[in-house]
C-alpha positions as CSV (number, residue, x, y, z in Angstrom):
1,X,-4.8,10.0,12.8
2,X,-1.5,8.2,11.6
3,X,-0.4,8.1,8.0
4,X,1.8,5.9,6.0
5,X,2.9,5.6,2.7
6,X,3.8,2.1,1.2
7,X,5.8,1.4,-1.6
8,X,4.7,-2.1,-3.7
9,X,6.2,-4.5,-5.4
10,X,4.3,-6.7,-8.0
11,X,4.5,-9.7,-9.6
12,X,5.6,-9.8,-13.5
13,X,2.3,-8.1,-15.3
14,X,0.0,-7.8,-12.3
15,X,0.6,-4.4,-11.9
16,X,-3.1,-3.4,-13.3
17,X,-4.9,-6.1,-11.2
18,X,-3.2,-5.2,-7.8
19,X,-3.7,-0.9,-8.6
20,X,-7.5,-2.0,-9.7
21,X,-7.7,-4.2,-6.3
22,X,-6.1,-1.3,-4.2
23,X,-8.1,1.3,-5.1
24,X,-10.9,-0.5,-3.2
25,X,-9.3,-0.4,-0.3
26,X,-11.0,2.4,2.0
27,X,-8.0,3.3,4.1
28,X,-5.8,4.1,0.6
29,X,-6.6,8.0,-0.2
30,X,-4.0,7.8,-2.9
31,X,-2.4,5.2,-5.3
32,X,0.2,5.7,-8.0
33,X,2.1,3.5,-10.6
34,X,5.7,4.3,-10.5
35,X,9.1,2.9,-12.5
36,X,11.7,2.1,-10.6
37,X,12.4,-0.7,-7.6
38,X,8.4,-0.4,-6.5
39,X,5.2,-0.7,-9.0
40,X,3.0,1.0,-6.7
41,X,3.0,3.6,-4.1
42,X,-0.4,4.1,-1.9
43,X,-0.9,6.7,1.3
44,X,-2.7,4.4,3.9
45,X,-4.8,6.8,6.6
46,X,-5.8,4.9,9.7
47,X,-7.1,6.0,13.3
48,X,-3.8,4.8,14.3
49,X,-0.3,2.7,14.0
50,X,-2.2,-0.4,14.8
51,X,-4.9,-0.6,12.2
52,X,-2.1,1.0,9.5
53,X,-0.6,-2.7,10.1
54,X,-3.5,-4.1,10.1
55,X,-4.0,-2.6,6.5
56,X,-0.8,-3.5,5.2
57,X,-1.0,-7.4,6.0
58,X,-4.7,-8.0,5.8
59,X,-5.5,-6.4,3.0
60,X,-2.4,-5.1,0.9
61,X,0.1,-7.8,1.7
62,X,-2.8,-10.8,0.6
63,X,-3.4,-9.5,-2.2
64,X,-2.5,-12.0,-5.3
65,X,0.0,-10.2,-7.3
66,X,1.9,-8.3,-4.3
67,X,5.2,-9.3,-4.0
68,X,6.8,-7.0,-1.5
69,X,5.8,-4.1,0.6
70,X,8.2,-1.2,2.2
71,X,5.8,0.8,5.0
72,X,7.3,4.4,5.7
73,X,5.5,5.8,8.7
74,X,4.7,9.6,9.2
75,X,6.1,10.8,12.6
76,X,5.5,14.4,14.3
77,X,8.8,16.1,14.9
C-alpha cells in the first residue's frame, strides 16, 4: 500500500467545485480545505507509487480549477 498526501492549489473561487470533484475520487480517503499557500489537502491511498502518480495527473492535476499540486510521499524508516 503506498500513501501520499497532496497539497492543492486552486484557481480564484473554485475552491468548492475542485473539493466537491475530489471527493469522488476513490483513491482520496480524506480531503480538507485549508488557508494558507494550498486550498486543499487530500491523502491519496494507492496499491503503489505508480498508480499514486497516476492519481495525481489523471485525475487531480485535470481537474478544471486545479492550479498546482505539491505530492509528499509516505516512506518506511
Amino acid at each position: 500500500m503506498a500513501l501520499a498526501f497532496v497539497l492543492i492549489s486552486t484557481l480564484t473561487a473554485k475552491e468548492h467545485v475542485v473539493y466537491d470533484s475530489l471527493i469522488q475520487v476513490g483513491e482520496i480517503s480524506e480531503l480538507y480545505p485549508l488557508f494558507g499557500e494550498y486550498d486543499l489537502i487530500a491523502k491519496v491511498e494507492a496499491k503503489s507509487e505508480d498508480e499514486i502518480g497516476d492519481v495525481v495527473v489523471n485525475k487531480i492535476r485535470r481537474l478544471d480549477g486545479v492550479a498546482d499540486t505539491k505530492t509528499l510521499t509516505v516512506v518506511s524508516l
